[in-house]
KOLNU-485977 format. One record per residue (C-alpha): residue number from 1; x, z negated, y negated. Coordinates in nm, 2 decimals, padded with zeros to 4 digits, m for minus. Each point is the difference from the previous one (the first is absolute). Last residue first. Layout:
! KOLNU-485977
> NUM/X/Z/Y
...
This chain:
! KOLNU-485977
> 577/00.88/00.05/02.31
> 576/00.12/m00.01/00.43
> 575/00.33/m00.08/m00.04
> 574/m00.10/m00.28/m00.28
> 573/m00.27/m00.15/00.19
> 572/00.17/m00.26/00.24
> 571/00.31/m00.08/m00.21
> 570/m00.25/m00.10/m00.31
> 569/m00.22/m00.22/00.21
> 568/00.31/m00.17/00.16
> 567/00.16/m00.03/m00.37
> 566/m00.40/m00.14/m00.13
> 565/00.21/m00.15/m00.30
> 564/00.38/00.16/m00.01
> 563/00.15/m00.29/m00.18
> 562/m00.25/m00.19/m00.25
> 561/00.05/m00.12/m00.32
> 560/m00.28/m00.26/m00.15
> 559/m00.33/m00.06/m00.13
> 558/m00.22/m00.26/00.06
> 557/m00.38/00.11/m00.06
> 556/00.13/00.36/00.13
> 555/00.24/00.25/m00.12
> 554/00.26/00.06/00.24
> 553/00.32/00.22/m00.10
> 552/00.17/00.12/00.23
> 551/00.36/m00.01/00.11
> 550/00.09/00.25/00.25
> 549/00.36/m00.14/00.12
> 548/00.15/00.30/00.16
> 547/m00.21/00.29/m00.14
> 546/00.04/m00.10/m00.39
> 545/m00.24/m00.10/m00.28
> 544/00.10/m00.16/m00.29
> 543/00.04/m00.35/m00.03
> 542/m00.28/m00.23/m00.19
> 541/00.16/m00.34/m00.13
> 540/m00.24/m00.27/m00.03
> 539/m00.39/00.03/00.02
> 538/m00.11/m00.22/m00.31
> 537/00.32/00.06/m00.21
> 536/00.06/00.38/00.01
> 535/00.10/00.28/00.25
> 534/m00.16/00.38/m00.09
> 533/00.32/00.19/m00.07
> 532/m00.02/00.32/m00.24
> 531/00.03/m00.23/m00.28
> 530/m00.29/00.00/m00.25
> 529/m00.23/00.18/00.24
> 528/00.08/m00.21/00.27
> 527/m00.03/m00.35/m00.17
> 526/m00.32/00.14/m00.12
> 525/m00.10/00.09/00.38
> 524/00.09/m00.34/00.11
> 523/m00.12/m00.21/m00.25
> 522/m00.35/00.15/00.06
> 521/00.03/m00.05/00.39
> 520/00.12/m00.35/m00.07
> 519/m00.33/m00.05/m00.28
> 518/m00.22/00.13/00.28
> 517/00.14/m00.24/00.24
> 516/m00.03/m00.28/m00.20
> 515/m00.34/00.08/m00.11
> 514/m00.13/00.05/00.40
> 513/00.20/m00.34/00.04
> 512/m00.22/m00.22/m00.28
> 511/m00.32/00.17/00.08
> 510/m00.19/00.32/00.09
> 509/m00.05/00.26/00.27
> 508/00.09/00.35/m00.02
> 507/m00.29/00.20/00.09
> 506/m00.28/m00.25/m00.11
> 505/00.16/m00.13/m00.29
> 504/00.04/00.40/m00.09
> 503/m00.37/00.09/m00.02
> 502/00.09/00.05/m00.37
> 501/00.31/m00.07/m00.18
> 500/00.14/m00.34/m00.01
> 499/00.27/00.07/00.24
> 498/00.13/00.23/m00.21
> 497/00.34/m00.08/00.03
> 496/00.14/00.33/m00.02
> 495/00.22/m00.06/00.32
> 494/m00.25/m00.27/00.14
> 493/m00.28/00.27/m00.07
> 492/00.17/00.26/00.18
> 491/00.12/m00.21/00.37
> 490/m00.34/00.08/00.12
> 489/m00.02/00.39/m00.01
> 488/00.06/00.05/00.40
> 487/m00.11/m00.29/00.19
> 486/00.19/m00.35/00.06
> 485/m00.26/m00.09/00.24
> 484/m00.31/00.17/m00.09
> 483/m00.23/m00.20/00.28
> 482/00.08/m00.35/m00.21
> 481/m00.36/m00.08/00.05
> 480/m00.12/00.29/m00.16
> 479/00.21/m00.05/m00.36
> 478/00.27/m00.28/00.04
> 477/00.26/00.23/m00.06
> 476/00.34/m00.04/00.22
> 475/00.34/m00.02/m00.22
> 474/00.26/00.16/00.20
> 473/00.17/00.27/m00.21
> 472/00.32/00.10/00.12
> 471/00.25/00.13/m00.26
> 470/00.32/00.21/00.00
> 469/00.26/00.06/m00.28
> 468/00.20/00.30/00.02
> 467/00.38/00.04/m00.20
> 466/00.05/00.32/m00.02
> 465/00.24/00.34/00.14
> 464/m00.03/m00.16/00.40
> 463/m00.26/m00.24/m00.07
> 462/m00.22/00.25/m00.08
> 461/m00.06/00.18/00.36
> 460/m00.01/m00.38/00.08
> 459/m00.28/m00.06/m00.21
> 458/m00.20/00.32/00.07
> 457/00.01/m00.09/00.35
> 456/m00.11/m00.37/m00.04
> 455/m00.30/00.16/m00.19
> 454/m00.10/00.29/00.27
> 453/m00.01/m00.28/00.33
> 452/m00.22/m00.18/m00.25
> 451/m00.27/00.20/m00.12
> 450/m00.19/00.24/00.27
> 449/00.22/m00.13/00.31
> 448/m00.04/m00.36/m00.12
> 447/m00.34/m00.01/m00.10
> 446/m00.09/00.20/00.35
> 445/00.14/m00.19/00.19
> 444/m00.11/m00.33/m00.14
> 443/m00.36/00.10/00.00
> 442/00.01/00.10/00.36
> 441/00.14/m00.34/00.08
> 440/m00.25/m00.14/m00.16
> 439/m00.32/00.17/00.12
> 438/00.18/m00.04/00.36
> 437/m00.03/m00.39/m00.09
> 436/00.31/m00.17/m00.10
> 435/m00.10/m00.20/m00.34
> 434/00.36/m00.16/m00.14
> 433/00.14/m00.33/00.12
> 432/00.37/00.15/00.04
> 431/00.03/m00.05/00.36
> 430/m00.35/00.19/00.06
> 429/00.11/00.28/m00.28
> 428/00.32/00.07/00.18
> 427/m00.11/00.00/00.35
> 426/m00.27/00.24/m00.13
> 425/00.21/00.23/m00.17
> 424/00.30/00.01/00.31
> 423/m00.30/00.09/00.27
> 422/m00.19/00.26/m00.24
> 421/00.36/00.19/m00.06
> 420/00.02/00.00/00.39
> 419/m00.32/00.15/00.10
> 418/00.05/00.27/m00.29
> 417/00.28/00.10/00.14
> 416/m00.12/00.02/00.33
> 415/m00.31/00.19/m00.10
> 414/00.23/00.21/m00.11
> 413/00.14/00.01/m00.39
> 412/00.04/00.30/m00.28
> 411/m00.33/m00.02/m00.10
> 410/00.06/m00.39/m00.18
> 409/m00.35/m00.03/m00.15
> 408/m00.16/00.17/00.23
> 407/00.18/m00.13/00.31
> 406/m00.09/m00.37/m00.16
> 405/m00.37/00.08/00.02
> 404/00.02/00.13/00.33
> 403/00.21/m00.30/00.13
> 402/m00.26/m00.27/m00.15
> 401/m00.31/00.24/00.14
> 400/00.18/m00.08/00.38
> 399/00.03/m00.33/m00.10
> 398/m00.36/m00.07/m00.12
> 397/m00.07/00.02/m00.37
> 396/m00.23/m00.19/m00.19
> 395/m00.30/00.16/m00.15
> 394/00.04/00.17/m00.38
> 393/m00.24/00.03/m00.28
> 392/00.26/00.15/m00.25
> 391/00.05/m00.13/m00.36
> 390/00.22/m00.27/00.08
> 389/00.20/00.24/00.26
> 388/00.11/00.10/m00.36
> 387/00.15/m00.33/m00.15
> 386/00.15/m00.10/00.31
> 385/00.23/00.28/00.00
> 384/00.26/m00.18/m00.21
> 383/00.05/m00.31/00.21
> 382/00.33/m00.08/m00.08
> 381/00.02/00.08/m00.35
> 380/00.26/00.26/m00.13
> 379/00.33/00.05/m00.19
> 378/00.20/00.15/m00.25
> 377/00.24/m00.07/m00.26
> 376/00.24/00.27/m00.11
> 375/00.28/00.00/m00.20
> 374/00.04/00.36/m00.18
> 373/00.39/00.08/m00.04
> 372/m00.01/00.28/00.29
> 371/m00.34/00.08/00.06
> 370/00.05/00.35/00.12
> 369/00.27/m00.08/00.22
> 368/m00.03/00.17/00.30
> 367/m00.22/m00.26/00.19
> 366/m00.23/m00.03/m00.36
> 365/m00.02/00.37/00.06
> 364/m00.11/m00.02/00.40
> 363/m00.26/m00.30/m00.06
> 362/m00.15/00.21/m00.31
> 361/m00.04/00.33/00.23
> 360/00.19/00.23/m00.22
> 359/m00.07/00.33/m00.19
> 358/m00.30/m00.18/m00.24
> 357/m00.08/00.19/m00.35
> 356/00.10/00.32/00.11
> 355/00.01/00.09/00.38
> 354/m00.34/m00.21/00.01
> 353/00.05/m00.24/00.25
> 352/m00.33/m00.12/m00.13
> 351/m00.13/m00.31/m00.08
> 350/m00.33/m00.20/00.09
> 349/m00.37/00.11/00.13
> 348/m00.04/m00.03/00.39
> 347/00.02/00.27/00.24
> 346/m00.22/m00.13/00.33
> 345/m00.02/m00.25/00.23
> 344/m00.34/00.05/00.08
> 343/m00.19/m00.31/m00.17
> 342/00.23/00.00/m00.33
> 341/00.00/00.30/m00.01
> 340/m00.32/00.05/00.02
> 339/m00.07/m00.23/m00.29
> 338/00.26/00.18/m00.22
> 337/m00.15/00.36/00.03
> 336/m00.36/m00.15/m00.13
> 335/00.15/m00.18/m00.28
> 334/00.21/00.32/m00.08
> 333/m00.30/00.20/m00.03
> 332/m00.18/m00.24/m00.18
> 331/00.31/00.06/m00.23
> 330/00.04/00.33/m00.02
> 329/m00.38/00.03/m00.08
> 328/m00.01/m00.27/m00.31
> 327/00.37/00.20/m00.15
> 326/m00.27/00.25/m00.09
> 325/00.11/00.32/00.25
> 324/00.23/00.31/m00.17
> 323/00.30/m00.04/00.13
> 322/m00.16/m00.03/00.35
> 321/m00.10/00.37/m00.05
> 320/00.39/00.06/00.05
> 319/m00.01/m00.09/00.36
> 318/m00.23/00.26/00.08
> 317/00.24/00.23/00.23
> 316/00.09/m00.38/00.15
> 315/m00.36/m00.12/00.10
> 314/m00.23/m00.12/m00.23
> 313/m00.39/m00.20/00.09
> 312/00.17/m00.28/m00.18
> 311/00.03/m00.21/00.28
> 310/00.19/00.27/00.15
> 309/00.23/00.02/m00.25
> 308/00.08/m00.38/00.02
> 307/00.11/00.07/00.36
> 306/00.18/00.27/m00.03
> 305/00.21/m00.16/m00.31
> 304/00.05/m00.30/00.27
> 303/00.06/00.26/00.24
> 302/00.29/00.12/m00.27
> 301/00.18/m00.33/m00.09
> 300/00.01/m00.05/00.35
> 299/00.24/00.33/00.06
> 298/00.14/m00.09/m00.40
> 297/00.16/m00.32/00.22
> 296/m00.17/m00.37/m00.10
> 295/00.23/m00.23/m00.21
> 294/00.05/m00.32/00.11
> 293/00.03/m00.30/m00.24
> 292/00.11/m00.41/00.09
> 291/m00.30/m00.16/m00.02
> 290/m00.11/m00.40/00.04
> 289/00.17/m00.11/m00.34
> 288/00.30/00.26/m00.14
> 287/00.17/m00.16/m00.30
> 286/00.27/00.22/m00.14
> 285/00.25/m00.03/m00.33
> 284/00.13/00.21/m00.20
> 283/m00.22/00.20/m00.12
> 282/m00.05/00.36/m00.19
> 281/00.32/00.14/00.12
> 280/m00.14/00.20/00.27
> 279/m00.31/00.08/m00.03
> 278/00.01/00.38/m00.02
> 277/00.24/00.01/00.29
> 276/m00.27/m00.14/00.28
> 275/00.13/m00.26/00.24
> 274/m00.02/m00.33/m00.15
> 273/m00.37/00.12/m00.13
> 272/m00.11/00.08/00.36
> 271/00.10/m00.39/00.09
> 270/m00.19/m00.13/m00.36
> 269/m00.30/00.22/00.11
> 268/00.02/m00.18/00.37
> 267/m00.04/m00.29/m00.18
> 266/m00.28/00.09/m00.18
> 265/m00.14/00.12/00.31
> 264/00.01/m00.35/00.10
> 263/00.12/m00.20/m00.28
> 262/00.22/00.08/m00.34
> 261/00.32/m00.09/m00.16
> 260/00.20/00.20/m00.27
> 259/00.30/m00.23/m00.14
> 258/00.10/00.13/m00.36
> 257/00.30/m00.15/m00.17
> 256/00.17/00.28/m00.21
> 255/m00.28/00.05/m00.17
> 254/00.00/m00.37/m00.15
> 253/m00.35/m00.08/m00.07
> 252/m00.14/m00.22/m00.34
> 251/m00.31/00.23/m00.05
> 250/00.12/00.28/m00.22
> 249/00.37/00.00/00.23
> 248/m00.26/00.13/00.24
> 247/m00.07/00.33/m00.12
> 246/00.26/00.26/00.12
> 245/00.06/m00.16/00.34
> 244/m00.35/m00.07/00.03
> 243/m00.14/00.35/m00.07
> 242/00.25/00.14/00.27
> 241/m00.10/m00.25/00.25
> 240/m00.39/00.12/m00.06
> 239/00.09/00.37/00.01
> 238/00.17/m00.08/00.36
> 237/m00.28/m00.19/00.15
> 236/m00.22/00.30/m00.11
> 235/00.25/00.21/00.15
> 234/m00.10/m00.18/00.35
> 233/m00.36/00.02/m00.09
> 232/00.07/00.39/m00.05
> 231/00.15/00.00/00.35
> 230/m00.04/00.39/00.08
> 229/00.01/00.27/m00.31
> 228/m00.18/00.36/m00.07
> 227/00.14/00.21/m00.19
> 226/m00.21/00.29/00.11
> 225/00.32/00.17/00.21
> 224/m00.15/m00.13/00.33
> 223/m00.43/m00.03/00.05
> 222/00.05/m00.22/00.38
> 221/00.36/m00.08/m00.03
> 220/m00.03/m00.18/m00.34
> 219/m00.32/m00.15/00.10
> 218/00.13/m00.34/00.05
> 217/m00.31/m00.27/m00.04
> 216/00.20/m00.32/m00.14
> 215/m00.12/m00.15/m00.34
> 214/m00.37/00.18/m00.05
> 213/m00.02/00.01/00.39
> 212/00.08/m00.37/00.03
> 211/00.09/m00.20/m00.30
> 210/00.15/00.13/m00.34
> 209/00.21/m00.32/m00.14
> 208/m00.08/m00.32/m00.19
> 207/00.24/m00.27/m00.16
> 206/00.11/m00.35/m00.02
> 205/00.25/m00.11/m00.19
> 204/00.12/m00.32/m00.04
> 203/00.24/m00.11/m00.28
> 202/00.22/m00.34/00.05
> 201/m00.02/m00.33/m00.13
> 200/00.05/m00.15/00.40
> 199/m00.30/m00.24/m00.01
> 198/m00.21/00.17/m00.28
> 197/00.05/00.39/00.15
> 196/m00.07/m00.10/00.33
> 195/m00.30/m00.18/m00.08
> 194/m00.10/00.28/m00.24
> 193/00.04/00.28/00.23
> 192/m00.36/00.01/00.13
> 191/00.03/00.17/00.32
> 190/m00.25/m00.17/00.21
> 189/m00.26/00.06/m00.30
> 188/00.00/00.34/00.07
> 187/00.21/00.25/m00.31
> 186/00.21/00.20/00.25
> 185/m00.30/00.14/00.14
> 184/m00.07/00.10/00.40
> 183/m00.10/00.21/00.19
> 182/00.10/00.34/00.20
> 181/00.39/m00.03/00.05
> 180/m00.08/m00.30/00.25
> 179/m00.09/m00.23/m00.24
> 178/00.36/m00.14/m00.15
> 177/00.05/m00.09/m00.37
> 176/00.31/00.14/m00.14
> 175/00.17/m00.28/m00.23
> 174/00.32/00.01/m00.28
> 173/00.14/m00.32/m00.03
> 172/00.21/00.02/m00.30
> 171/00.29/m00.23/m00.12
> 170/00.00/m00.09/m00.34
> 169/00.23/00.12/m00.29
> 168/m00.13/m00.19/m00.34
> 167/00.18/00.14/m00.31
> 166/m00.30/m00.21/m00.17
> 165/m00.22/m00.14/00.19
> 164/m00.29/00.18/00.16
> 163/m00.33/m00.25/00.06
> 162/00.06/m00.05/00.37
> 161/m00.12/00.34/00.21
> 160/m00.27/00.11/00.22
> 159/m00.05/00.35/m00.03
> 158/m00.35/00.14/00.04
> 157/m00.20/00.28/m00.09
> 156/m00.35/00.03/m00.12
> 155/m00.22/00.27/m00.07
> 154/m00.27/m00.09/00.25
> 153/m00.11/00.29/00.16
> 152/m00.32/00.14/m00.04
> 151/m00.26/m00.01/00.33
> 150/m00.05/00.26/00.21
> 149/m00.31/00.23/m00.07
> 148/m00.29/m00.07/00.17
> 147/m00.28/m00.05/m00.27
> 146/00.19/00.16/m00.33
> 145/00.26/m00.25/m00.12
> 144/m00.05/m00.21/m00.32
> 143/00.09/00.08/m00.30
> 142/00.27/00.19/m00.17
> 141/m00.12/m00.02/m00.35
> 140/00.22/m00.28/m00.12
> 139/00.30/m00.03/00.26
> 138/m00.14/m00.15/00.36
> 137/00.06/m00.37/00.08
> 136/00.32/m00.21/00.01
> 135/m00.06/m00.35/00.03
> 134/m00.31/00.02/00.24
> 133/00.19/00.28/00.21
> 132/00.28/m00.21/00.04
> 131/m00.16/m00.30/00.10
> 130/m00.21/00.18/00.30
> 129/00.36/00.15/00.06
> 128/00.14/m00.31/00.07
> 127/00.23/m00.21/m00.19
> 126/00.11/m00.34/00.04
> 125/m00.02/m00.30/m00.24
> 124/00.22/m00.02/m00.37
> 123/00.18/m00.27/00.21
> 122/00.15/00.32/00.17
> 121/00.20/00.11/m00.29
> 120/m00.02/00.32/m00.11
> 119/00.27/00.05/m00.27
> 118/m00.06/00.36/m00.04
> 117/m00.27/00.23/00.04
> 116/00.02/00.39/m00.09
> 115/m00.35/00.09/m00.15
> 114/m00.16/00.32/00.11
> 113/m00.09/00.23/m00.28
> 112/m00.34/00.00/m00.23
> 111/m00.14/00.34/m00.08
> 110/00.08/00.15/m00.32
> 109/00.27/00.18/00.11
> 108/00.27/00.22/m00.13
> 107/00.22/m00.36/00.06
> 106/00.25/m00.07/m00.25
> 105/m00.11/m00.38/m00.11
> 104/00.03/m00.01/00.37
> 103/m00.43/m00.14/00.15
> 102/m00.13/m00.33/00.02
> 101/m00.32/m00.03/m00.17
> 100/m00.28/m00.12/00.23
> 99/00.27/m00.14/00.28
> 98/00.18/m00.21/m00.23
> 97/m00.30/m00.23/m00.09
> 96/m00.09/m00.01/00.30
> 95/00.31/m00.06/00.15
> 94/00.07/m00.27/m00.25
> 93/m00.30/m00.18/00.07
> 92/00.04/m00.02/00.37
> 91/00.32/m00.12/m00.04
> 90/m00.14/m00.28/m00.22
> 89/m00.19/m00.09/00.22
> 88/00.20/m00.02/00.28
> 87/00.24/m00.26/m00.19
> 86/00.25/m00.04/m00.26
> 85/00.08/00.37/m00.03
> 84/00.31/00.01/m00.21
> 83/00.18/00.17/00.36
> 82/m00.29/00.29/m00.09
> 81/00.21/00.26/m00.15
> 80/m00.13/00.36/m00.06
> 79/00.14/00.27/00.04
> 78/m00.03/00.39/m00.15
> 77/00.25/00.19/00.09
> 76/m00.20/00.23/00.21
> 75/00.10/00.24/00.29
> 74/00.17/m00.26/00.17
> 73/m00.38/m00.09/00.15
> 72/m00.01/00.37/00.11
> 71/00.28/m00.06/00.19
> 70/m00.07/m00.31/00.14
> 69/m00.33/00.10/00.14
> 68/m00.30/m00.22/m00.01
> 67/m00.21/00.08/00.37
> 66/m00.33/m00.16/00.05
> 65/m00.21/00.28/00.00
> 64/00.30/00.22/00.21
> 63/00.10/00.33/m00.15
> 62/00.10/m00.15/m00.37
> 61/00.14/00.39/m00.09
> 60/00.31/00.02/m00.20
> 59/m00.07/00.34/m00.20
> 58/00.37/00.08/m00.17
> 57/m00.03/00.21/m00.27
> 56/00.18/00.35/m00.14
> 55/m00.33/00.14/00.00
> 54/m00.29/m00.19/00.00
> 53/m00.24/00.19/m00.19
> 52/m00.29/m00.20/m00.01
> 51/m00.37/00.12/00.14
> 50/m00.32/m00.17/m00.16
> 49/m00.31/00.29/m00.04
> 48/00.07/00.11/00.33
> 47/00.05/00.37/00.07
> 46/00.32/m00.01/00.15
> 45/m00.01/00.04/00.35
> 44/00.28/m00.06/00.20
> 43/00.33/00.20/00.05
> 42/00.26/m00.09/00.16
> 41/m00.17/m00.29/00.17
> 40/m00.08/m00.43/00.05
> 39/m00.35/m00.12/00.01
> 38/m00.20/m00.29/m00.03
> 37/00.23/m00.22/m00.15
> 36/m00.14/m00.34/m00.10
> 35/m00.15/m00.07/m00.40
> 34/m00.37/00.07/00.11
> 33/00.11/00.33/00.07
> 32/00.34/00.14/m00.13
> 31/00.13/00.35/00.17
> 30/00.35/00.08/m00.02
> 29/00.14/00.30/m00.07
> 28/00.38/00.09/00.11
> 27/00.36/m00.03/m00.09
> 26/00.27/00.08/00.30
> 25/00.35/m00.07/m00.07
> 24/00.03/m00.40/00.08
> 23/m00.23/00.11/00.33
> 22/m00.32/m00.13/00.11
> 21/00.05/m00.34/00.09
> 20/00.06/m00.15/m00.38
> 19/m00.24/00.20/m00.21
> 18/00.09/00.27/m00.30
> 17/m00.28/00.07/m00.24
> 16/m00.09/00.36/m00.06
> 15/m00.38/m00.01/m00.16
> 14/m00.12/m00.37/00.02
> 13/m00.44/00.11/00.06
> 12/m00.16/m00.30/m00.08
> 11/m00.31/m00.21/00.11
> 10/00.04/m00.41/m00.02
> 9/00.36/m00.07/m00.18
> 8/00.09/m00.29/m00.05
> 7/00.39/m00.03/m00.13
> 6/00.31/m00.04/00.17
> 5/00.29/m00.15/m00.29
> 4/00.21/00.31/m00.21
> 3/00.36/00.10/00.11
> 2/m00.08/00.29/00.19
> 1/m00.37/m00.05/00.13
């Protein structure tokens, strides 16, 4: 709260406290139990023996179990630098040492704060939240949990930096972890920034934003003149930005020099971010992998409202009652919302065209200019949708279920349509040694109508105010017999090079030329966020992207520049995407 590190708190009353999502005017009462909001009102009751006047504070709330906000990390000033760490051990040491004590020499509390990392390298060993919570336990007194209460978070934070030199002006690689705007933690092992950070002596940051209901349920239309807000994940990924344009000359980072970069929905944040005012001058550089960014209309935004109403036993005269629910309820409800979805079709959690915060689809504003002076690198893997039929018992297709399929995924084409953009896909494959089956082909529609079709457009909307680089990620993983192809996700541990993290010899393969690629990949994106232009000594010269020529990108065991890869592909679906 205001200027002082998060505490524990496990049954409080905070009289008048101000929370992000419910209005920058509006202070309410917020209900503590077992250190997670349980209630959020005008006017609660205040008969407990422990309630805090909050007034005039800021109550960041952690939301998600596994969620460490940047913002409320910023909150301290209290650091601490591991880069003299000579091993694990000794890292562990030092966090537990830190972690019992640490706390602003002019904090009102007596609890411990969270502890600001820097220096992480990844020889110190990876981190996972099993490690966190054995470094960092609860304060003195806290103890543990109550039998069904969520765990406490870890309070850790990380930026991966070099020990900070003196007048040192880095560039920054600023990450938004993907997971479908529901899941998800900037802190995984896949996205250890240390690797990065060593090979390229730059600062990572990875951060955390609201997910799902908490981060993108709109009921501004449903309970109007409340102060309610839409996107608050997005204007978390604008608080963040902020915080490291005014803090990152402490770590060795230039803030003129910030490239933001993310993956799936993360990239489709990056592509909101490009178009929403707030965020504009906070970066200068954009790396979109496998997303692009669509915003859903406030008509969708509202049956998706409906929706999570109606799991909560509301309807929109008792909108407001959903104010008042423990964060647990909204999201089980959300869980439940997002699962039919996911089977029906239906209204999916993500950002808003909100009339405020978003005007613009993000394809439409980066067309008009809204990226002007931002570089952009973006691209996909070939067999993106490979990762979900994975999880899906599915029987192979006959023709007549092949032109179905591709009808709902391309609804504006006949049968005849669809007919013909089958023929061209699986003439292509068959020449090109790839899997053809009708399972295949499917698969190959649909990754390039849901991913790549989107990121060749957003290039060449680009291209015409900024120089657009475009990548094709053709790497296959070796996991079930080589059934994921070059599957949505795979390319991230060859651009973090985390290779060595866990379960990932088995996605990404291992060896001489699955290190060479990651360490091209690596060089790549540094080059990129140093420069603004990609190119450097393993793959060559890297040309921006252009209609007449095309020139991709391919990132496989041997690299190289590609014109117009999968052209015949590309013309088939196009019209009909």
């Amino acid at each position: 709260m205001t200027d002082a590190p998060p505490t524990t708190v496990v049954d409080a009353t905070l009289l008048g406290a101000t929370v992000p999502g419910v209005g920058p005017e509006r202070r309410v009462d917020v209900r503590i139990e077992h250190g997670r909001v349980a209630a959020i009102a005008a006017h609660l009751d205040r008969s407990d023996t422990d309630v805090t006047d909050a007034r005039g504070g800021l109550l960041i709330p952690g939301l998600h179990d596994h969620h460490l906000h940047l913002l409320a990390m910023a909150a301290t000033r209290w650091s601490l630098d591991v880069s003299a760490a000579a091993d694990g051990a000794a890292f562990d040491a030092a966090i537990r040492a830190a972690s019992s004590t640490a706390a602003p020499t002019d904090s009102p509390f007596e609890s411990p704060g969270w502890l600001r990392i820097v220096g992480y390298d990844e020889r110190l060993g990876p981190l996972d939240r099993d490690r966190l919570d054995r470094l960092a336990p609860p304060p003195p007194g806290r103890g543990p949990n109550p039998p069904g209460a969520p765990r406490d978070e870890a309070p850790l934070t990380l930026i991966f930096s070099p020990p900070p030199a003196a007048g040192a002006r880095r560039p920054v690689l600023f990450w938004i972890h993907g997971g479908g705007f529901t899941h998800g933690a900037g802190y995984e092992p896949l996205y250890n920034g240390g690797p990065l950070a060593t090979r390229g002596d730059v600062v990572v940051v990875t951060i955390n934003y609201r997910l799902g209901a908490l981060g993108y349920l709109s009921l501004a239309d449903v309970l109007p003149g409340q102060g309610l807000v839409a996107n608050a994940g997005q204007r978390d990924q604008v608080a963040a930005p902020e915080w490291v344009r005014d803090n990152t000359a402490a770590f060795g980072g230039d803030p003129a020099n910030v490239t933001i970069f993310g993956e799936s929905a993360g990239a489709a944040a990056v592509g909101t971010l490009l178009a929403m005012p707030a965020a504009k001058g906070l970066f200068h550089k954009a790396i979109l992998q496998s997303g692009t960014g669509r915003a859903s209309d406030r008509e969708t935004a509202l049956s998706l409202a409906d929706a999570m109403l109606a799991e909560l036993g509301l309807d929109r005269a008792m909108a407001a009652k959903a104010l008042e629910l423990p964060a647990s309820a909204i999201v089980d409800a959300q869980t439940a919302v997002a699962a039919r979805s996911a089977r029906t079709g239906g209204p999916r959690f993500g950002p808003v065209l909100d009339g405020e915060s978003l005007t613009v689809q993000p394809l439409a504003a980066v067309r008009a200019g809204a990226a002007a002076g931002i570089p952009m690198l973006v691209g996909t893997n070939r067999d993106e949708t490979k990762l979900f039929a994975a999880t899906m018992r599915r029987e192979e297709l006959d023709e007549a279920g092949l032109v179905a399929g591709v009808r709902a995924t391309l609804p504006r084409a006949t049968d005849a349509d669809a007919a013909a953009v089958i023929a061209v896909y699986r003439a292509s494959r068959t020449a090109k040694g790839l899997p053809a089956t009708n399972l295949d082909i499917q698969d190959a529609i649909d990754s390039d109508a849901r991913f790549r079709v989107g990121a060749m457009r957003l290039a060449l909307a680009q291209a015409e105010h900024q120089p657009a680089y475009v990548y094709l990620f053709t790497h296959a993983s070796p996991a079930r017999r080589g059934a994921l192809g070059s599957c949505h996700a795979l390319e991230m541990p060859f651009v973090f090079g985390t290779l060595d993290a866990p379960t990932q010899d088995r996605f990404a393969g291992t060896g001489p030329e699955v290190e060479q690629l990651s360490r091209a990949m690596m060089d790549a994106w540094l080059a990129f966020a140093r420069t603004g232009n990609p190119s450097h000594e393993s793959i060559g010269n890297w040309p921006a992207y252009e209609s007449a020529g095309r020139p991709t990108m391919i990132f496989d065991r041997a690299s190289g520049l590609a014109s117009d890869p999968f052209g015949e592909e590309r013309r088939a679906i196009e019209p009909l995407a």
